[in-house]
MOPAC internal coordinates of N, CA, C and O (Angstrom, degrees):
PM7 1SCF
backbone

  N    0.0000 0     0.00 0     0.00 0    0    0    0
  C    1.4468 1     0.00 0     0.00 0    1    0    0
  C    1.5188 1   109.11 1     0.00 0    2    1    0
  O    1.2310 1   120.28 1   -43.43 1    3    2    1
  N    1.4517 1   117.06 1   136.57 1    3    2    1
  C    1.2158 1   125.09 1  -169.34 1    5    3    2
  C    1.8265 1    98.26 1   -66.30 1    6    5    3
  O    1.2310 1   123.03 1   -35.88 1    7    6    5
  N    1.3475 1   111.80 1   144.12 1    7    6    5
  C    1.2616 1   125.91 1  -174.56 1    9    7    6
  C    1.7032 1   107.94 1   -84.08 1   10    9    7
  O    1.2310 1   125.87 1   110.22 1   11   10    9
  N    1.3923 1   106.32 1   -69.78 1   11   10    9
  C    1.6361 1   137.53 1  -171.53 1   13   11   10
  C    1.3982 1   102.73 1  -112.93 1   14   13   11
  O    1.2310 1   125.08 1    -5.45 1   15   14   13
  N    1.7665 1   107.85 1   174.55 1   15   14   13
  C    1.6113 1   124.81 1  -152.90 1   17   15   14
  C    2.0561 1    86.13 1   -84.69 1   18   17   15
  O    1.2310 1   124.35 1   138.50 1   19   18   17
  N    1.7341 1   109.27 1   -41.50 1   19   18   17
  C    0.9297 1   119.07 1  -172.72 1   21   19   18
  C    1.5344 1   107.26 1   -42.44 1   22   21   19
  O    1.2310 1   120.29 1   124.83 1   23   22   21
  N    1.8763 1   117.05 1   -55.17 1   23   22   21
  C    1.4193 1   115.50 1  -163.43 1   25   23   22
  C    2.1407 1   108.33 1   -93.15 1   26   25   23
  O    1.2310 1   132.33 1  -172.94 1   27   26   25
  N    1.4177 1    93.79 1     7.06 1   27   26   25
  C    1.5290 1    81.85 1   156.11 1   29   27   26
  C    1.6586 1   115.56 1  -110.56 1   30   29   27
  O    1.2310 1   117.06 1   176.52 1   31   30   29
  N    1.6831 1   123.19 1    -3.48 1   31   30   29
  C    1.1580 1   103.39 1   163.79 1   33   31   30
  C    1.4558 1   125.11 1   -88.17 1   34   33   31
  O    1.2310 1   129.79 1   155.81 1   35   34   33
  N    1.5432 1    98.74 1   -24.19 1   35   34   33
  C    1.3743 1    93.04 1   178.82 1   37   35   34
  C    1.9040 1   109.26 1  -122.29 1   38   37   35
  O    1.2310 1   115.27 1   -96.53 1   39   38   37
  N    1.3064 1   126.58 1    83.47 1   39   38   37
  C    1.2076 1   140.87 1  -169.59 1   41   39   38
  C    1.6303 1   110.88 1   -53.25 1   42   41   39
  O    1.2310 1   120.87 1   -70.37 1   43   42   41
  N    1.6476 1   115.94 1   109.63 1   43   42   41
  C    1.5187 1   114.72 1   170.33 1   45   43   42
  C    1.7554 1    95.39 1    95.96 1   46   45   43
  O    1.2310 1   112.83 1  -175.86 1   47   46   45
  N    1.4941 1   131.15 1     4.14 1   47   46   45
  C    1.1579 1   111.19 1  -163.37 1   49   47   46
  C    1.9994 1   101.13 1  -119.56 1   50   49   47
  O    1.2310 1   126.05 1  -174.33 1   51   50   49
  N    1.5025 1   105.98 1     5.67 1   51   50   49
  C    1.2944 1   117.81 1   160.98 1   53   51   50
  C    1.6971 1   116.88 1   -87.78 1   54   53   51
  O    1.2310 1   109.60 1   -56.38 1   55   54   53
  N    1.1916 1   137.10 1   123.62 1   55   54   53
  C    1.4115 1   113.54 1   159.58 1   57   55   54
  C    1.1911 1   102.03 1  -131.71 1   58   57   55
  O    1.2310 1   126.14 1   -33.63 1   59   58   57
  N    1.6513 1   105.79 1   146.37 1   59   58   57
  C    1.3547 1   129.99 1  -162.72 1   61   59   58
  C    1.5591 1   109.00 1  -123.13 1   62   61   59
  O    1.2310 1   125.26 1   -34.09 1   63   62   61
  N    1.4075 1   107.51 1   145.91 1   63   62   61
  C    1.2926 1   105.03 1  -149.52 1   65   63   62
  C    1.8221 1    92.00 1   -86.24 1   66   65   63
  O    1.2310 1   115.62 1   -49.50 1   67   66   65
  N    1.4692 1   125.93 1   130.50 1   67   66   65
  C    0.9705 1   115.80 1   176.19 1   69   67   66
  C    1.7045 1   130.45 1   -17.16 1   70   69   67
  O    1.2310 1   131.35 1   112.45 1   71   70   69
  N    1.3317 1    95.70 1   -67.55 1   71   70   69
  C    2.0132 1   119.17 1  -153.66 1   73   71   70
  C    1.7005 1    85.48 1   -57.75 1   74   73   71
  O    1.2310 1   118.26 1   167.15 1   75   74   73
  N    1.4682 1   120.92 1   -12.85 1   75   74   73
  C    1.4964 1   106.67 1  -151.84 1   77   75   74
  C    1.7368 1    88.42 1  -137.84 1   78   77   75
  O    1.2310 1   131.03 1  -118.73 1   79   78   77
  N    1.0970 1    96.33 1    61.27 1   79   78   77
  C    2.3517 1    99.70 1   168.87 1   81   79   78
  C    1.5016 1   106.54 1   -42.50 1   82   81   79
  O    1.2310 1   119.14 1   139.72 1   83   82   81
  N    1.2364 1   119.25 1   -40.28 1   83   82   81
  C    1.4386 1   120.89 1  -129.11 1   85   83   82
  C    1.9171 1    89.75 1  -110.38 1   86   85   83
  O    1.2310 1   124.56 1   148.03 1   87   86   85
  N    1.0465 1   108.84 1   -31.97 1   87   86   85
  C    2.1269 1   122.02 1   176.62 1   89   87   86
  C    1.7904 1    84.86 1   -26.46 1   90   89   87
  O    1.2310 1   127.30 1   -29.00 1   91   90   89
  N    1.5403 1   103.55 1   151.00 1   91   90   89
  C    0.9096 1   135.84 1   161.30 1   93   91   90
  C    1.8619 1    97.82 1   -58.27 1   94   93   91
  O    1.2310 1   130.22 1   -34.94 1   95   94   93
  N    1.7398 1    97.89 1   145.06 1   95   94   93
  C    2.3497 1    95.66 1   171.34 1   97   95   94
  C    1.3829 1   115.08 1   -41.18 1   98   97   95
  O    1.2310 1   126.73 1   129.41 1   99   98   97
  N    1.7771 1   104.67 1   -50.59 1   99   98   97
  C    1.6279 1   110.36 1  -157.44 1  101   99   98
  C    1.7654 1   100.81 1   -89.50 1  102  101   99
  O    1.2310 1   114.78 1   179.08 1  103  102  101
  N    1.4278 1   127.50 1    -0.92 1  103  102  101
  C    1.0009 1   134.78 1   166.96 1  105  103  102
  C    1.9105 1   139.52 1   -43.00 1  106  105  103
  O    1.2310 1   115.80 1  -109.82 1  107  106  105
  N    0.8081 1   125.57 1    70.18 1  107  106  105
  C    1.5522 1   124.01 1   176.24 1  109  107  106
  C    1.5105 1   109.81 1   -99.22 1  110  109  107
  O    1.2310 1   130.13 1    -8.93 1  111  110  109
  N    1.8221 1    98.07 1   171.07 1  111  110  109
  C    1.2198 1   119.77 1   177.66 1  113  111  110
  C    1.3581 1   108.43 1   -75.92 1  114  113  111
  O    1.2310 1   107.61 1   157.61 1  115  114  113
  N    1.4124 1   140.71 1   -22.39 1  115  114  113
  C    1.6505 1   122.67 1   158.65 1  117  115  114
  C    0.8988 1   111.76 1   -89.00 1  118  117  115
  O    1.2310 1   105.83 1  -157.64 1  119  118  117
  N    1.0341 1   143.89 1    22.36 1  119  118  117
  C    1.6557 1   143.24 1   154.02 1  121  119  118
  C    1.8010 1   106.98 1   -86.88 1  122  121  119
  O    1.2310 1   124.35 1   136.55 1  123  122  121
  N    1.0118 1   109.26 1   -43.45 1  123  122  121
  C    1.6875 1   110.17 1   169.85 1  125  123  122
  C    1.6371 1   107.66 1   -84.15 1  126  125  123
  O    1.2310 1   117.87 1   166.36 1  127  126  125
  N    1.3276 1   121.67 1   -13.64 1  127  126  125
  C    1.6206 1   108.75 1   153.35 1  129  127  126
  C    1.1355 1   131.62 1   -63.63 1  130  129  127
  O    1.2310 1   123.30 1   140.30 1  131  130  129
  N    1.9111 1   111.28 1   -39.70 1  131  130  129
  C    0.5984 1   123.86 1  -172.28 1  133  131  130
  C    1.6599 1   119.31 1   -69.29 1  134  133  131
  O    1.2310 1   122.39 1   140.78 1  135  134  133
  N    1.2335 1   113.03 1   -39.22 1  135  134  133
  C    1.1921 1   125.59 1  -174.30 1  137  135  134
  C    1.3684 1    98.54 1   -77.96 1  138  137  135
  O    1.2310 1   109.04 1   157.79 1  139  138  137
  N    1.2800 1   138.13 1   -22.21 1  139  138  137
  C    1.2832 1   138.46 1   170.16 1  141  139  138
  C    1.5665 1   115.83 1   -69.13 1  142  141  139
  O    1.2310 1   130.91 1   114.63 1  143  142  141
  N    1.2045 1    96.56 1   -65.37 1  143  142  141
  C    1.5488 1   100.62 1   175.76 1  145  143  142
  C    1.7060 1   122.68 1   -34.22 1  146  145  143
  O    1.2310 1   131.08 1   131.82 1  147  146  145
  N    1.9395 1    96.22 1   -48.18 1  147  146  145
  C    1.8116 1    99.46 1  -175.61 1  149  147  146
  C    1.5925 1   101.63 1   -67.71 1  150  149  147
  O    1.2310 1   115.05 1   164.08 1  151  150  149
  N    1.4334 1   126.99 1   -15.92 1  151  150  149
  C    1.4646 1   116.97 1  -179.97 1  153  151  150
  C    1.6170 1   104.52 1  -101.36 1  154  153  151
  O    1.2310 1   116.87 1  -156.95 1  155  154  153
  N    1.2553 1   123.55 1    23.05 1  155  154  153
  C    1.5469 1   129.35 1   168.18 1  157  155  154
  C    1.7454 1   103.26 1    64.67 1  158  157  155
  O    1.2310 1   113.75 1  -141.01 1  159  158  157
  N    0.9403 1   129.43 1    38.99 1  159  158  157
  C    1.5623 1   136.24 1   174.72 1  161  159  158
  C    1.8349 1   101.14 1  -112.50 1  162  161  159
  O    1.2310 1   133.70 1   -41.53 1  163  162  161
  N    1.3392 1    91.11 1   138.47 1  163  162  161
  C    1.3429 1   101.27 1   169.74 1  165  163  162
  C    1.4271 1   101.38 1  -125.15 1  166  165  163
  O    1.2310 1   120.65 1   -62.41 1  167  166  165
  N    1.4010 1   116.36 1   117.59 1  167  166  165
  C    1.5689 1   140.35 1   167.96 1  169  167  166
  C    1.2856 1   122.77 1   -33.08 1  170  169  167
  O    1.2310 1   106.41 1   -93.54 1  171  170  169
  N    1.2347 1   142.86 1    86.46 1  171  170  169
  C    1.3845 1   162.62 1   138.36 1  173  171  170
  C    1.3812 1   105.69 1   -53.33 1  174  173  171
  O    1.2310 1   131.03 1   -27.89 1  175  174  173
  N    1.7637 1    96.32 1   152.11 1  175  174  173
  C    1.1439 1   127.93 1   176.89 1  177  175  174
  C    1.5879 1   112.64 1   -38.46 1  178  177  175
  O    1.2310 1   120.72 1   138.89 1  179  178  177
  N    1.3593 1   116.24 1   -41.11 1  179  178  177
  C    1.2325 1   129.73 1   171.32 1  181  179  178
  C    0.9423 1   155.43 1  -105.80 1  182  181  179
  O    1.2310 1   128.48 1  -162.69 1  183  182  181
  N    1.7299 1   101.28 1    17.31 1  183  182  181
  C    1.6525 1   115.40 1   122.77 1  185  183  182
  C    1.2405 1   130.43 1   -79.57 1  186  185  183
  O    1.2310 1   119.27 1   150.02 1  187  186  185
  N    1.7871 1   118.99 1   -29.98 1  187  186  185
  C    1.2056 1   109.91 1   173.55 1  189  187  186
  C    1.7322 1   105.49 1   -45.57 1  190  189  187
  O    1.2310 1   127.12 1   156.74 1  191  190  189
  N    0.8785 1   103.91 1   -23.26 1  191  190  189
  C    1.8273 1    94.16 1  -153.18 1  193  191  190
  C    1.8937 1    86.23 1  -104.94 1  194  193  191
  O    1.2310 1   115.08 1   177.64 1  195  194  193
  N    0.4987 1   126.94 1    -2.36 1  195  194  193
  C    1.5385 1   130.08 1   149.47 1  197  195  194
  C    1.3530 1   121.36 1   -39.80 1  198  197  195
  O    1.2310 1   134.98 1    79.87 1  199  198  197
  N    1.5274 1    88.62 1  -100.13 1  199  198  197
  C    1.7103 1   129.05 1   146.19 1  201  199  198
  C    1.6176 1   106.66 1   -10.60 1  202  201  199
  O    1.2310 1   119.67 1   107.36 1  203  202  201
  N    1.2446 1   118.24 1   -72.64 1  203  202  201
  C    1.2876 1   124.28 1   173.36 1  205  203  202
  C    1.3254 1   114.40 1   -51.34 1  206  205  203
  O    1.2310 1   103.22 1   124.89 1  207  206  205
  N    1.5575 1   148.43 1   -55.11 1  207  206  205
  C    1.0406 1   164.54 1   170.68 1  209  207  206
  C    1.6567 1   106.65 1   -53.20 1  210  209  207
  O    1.2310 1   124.78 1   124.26 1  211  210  209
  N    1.2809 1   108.42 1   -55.74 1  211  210  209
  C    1.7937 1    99.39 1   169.36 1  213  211  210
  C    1.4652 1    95.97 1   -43.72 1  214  213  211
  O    1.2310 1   121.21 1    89.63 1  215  214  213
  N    1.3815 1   115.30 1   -90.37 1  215  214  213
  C    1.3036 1   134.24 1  -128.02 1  217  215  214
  C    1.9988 1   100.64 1   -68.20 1  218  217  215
  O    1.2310 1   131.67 1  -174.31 1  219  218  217
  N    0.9709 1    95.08 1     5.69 1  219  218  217
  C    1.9222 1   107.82 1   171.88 1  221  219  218
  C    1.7742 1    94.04 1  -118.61 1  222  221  219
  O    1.2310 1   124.17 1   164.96 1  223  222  221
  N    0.7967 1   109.60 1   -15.04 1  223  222  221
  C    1.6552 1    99.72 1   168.53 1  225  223  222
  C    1.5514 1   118.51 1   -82.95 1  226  225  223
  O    1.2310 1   128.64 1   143.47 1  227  226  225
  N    1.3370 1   100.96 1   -36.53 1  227  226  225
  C    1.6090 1   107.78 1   174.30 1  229  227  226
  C    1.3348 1    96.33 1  -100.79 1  230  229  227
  O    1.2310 1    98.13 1  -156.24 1  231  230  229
  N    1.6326 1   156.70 1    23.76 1  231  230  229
  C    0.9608 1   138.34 1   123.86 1  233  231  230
  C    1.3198 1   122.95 1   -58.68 1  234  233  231
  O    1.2310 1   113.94 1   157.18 1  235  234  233
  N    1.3145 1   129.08 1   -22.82 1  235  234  233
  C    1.4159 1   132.67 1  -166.47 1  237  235  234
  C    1.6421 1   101.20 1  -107.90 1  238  237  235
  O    1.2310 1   121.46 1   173.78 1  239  238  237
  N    1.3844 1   114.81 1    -6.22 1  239  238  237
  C    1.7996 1   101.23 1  -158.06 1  241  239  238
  C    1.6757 1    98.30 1  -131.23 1  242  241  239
  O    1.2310 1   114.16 1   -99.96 1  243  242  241
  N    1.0353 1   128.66 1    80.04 1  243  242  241
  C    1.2797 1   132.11 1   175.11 1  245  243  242
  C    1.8446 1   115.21 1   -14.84 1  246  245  243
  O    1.2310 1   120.81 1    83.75 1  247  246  245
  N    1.2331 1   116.05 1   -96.25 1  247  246  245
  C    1.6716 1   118.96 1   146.64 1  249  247  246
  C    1.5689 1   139.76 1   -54.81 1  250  249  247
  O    1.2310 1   114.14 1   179.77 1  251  250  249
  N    0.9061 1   128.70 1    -0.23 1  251  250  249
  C    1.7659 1   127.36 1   174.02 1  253  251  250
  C    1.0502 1   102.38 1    14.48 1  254  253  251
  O    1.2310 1   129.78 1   -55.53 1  255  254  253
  N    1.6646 1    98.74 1   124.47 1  255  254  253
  C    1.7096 1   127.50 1   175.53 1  257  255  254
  C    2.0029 1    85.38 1   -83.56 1  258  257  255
  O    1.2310 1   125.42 1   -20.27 1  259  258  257
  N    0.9709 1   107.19 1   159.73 1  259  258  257
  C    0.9226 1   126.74 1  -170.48 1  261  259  258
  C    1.9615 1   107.62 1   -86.64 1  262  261  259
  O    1.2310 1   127.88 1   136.44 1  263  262  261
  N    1.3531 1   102.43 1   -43.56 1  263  262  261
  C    1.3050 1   128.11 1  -179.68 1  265  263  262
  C    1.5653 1   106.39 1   -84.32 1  266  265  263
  O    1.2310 1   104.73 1   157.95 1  267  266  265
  N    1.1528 1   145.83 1   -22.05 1  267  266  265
  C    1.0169 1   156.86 1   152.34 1  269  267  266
  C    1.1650 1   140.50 1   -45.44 1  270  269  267
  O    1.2310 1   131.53 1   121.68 1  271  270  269
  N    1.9849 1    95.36 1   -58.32 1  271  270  269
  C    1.2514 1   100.14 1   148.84 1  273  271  270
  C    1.6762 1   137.19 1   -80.23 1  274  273  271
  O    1.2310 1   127.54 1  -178.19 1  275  274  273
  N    1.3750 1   103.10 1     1.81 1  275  274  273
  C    1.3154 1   115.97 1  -177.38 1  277  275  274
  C    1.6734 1    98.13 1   -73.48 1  278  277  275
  O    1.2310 1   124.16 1   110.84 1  279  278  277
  N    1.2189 1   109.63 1   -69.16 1  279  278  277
  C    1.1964 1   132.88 1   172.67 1  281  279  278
  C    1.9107 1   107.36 1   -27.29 1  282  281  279
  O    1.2310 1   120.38 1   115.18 1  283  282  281
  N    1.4760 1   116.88 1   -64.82 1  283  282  281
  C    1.1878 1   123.25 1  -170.56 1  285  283  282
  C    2.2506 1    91.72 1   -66.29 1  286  285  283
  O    1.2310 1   125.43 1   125.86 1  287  286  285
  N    0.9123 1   107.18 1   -54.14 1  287  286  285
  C    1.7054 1    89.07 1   169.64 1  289  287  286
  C    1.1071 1   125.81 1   -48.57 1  290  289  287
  O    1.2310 1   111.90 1   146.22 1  291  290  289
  N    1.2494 1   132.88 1   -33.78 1  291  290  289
  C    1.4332 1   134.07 1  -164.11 1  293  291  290
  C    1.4052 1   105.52 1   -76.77 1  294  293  291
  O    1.2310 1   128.73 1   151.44 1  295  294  293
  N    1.8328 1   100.78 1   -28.56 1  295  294  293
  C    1.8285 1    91.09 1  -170.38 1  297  295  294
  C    1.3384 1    85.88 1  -116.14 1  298  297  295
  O    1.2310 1   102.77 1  -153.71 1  299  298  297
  N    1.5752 1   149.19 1    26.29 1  299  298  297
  C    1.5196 1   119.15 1   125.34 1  301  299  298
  C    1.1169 1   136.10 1   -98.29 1  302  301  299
  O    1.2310 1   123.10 1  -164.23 1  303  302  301
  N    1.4302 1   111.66 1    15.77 1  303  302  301
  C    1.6736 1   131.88 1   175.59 1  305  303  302
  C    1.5324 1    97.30 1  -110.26 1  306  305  303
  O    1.2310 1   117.13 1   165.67 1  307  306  305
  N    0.8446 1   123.07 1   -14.33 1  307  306  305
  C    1.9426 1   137.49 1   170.74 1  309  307  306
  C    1.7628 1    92.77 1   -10.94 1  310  309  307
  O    1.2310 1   122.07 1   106.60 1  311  310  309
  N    1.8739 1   113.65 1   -73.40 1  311  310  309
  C    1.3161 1   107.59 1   171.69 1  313  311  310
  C    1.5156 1   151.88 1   -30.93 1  314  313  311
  O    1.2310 1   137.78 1   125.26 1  315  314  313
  N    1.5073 1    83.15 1   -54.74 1  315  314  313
  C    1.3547 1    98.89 1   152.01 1  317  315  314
  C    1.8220 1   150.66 1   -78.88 1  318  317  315
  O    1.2310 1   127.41 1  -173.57 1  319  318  317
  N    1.2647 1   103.35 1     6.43 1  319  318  317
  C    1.2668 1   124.70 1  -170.29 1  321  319  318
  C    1.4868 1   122.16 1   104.60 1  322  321  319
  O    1.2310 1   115.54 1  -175.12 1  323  322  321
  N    1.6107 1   126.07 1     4.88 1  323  322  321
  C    1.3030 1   112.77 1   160.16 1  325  323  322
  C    1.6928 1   101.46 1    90.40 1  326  325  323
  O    1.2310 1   125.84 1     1.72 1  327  326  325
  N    1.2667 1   106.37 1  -178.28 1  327  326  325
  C    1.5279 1   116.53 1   172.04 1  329  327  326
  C    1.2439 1   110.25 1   -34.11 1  330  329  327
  O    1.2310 1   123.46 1   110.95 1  331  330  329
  N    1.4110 1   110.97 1   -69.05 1  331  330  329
  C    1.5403 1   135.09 1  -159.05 1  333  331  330
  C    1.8396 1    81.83 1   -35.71 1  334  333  331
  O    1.2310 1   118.77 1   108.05 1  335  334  333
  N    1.1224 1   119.94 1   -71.95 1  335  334  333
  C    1.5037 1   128.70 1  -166.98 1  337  335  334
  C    1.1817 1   110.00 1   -32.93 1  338  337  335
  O    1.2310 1   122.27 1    98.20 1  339  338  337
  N    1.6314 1   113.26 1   -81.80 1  339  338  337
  C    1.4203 1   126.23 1   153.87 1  341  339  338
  C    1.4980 1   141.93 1    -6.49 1  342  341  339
  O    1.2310 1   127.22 1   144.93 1  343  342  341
  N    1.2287 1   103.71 1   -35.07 1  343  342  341
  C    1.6852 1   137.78 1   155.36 1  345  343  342
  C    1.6455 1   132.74 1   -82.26 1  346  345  343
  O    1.2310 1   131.12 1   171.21 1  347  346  345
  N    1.5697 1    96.14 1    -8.79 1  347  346  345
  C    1.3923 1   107.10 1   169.06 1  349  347  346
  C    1.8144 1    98.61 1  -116.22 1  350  349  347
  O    1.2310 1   117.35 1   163.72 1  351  350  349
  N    1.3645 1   122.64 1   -16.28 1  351  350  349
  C    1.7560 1    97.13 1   165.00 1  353  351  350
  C    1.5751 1   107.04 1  -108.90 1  354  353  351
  O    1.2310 1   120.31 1  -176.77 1  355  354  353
  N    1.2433 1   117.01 1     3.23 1  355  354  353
  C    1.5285 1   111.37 1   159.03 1  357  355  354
  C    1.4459 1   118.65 1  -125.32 1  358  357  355
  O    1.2310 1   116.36 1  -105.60 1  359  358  357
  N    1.2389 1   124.52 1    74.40 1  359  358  357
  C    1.5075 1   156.70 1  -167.33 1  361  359  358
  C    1.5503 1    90.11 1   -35.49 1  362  361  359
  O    1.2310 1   122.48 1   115.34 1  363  362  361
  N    1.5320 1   112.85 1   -64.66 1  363  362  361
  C    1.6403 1   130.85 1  -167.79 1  365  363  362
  C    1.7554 1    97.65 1   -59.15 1  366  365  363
  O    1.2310 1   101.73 1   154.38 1  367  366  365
  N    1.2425 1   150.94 1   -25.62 1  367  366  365
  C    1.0641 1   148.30 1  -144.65 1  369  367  366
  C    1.2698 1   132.91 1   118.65 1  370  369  367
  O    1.2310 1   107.06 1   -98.59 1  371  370  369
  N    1.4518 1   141.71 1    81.41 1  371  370  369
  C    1.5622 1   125.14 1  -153.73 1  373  371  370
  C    1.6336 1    86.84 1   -57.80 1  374  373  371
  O    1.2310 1    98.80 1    88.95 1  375  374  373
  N    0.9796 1   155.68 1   -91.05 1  375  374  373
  C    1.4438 1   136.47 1  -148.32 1  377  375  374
  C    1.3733 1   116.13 1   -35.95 1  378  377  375
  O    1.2310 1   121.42 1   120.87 1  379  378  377
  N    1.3312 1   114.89 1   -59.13 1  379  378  377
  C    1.6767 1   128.27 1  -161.77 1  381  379  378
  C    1.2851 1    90.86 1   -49.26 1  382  381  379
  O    1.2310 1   123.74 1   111.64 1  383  382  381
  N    1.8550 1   110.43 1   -68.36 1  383  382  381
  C    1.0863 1   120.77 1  -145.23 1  385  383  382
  C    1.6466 1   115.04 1   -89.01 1  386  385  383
  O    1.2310 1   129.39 1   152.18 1  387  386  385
  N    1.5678 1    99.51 1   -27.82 1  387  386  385
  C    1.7749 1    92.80 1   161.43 1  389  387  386
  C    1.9266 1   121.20 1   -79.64 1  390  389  387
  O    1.2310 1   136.30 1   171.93 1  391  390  389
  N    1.0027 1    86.05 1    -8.07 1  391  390  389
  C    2.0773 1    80.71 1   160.13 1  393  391  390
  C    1.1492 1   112.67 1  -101.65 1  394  393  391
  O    1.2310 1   110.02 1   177.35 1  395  394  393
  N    1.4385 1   136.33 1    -2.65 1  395  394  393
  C    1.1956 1   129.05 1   156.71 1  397  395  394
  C    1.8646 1   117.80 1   -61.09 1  398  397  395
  O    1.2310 1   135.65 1   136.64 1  399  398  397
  N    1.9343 1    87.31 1   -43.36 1  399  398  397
  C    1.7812 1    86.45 1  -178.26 1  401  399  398
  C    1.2863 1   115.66 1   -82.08 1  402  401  399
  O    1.2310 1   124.86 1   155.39 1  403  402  401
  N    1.4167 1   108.27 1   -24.61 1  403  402  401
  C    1.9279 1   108.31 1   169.61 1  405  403  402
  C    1.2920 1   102.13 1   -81.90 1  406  405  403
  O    1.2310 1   107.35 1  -119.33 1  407  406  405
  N    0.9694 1   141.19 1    60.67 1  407  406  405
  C    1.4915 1   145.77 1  -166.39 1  409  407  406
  C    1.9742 1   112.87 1   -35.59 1  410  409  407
  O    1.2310 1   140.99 1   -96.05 1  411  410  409
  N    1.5960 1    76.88 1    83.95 1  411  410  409
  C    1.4548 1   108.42 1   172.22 1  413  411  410
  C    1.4770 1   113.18 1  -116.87 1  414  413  411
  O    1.2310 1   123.09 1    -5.64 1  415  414  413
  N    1.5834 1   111.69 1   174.36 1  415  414  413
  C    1.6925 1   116.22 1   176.07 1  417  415  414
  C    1.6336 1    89.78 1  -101.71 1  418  417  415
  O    1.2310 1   115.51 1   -66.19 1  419  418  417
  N    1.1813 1   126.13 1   113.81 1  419  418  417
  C    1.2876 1   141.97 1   155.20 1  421  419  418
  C    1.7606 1    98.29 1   -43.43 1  422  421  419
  O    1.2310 1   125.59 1   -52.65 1  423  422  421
  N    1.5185 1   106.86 1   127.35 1  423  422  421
  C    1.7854 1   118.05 1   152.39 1  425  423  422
  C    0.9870 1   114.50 1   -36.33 1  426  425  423
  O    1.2310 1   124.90 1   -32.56 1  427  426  425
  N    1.2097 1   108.20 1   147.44 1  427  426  425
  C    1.7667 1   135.97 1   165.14 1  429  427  426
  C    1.6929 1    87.67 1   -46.36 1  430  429  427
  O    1.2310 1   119.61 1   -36.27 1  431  430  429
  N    1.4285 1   118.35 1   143.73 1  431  430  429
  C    1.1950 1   137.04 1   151.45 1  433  431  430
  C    1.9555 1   118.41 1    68.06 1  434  433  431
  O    1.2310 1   133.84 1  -159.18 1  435  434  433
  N    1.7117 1    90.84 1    20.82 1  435  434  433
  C    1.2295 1    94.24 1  -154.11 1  437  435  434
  C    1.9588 1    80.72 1   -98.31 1  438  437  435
  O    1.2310 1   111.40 1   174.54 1  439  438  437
  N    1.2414 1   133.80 1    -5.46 1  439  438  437
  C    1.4066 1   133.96 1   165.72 1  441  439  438
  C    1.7885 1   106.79 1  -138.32 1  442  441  439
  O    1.2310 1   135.99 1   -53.71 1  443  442  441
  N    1.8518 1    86.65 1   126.29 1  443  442  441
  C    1.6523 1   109.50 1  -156.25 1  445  443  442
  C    1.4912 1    91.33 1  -126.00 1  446  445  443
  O    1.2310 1   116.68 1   -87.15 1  447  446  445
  N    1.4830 1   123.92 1    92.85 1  447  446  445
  C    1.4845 1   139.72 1  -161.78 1  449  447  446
  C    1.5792 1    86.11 1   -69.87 1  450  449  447
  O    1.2310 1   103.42 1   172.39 1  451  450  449
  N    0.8833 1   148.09 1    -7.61 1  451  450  449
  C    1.9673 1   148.60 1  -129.79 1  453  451  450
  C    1.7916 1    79.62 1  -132.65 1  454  453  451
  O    1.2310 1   115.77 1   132.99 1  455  454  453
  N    1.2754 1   125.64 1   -47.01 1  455  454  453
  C    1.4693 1   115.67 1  -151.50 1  457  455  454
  C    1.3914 1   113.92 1   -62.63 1  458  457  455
  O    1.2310 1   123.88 1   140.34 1  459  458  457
  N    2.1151 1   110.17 1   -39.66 1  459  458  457
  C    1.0868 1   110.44 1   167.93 1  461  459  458
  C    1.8091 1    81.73 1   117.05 1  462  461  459
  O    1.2310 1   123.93 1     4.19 1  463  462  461
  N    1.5696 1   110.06 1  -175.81 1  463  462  461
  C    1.1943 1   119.94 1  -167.28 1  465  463  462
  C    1.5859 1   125.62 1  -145.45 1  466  465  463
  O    1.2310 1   110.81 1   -47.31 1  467  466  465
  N    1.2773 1   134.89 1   132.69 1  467  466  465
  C    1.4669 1   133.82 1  -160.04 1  469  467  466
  C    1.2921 1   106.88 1   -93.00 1  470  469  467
  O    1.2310 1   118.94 1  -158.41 1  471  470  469
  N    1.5543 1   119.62 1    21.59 1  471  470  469
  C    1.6881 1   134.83 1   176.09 1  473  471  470
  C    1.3436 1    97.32 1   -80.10 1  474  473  471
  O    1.2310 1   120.10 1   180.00 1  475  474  473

């Protein structure tokens, strides 16, 4: 079933990289290097799976509360330590800054220039 306006006008002429169903059409893995690289991060296992986890979070959620999805990270990184974790491999914000590398539009209120920074 066609996903986007892109893969019902032009049928078979999107391809999406398996590991990542849910990536934005124009979405690739050097585009989230890239955006990684200019913020001095080198891509681990656990952003891919970040990355992956956003971009299936906003596959399923039309608008994303901002808090919601915070919330839904905290308890599937639970294993790994939760936000707190999440906040030590995405310095900039795991929301802000992991929808920047899954090249998504980050939620309303999901970057608070006033809050200050864990850099």
């Amino acid at each position: 079933m066609a996903q986007s306006m892109g893969e019902i006008m032009n049928p078979g002429a999107v391809v999406r990289d398996p590991e990542f169903p849910d990536a934005p059409e124009d979405w690739t893995r050097e585009h989230a290097e890239a955006a990684a690289q200019a913020d001095g991060i080198s891509l681990t296992q656990d952003h891919w799976d970040m990355i992956k986890a956003l971009q299936g979070y906003f596959g399923r959620h039309d608008k994303p509360n901002v808090r919601a999805l915070h919330d839904a990270l905290d308890e599937a990184f639970h294993s790994r330590g939760g936000i707190k974790y999440l906040y030590e491999i995405f310095p900039g914000g795991p929301v802000a800054q992991g929808c920047r590398f899954a090249g998504l539009q980050a939620p309303s209120g999901a970057v608070d220039k006033s809050f200050g920074s864990v850099q």
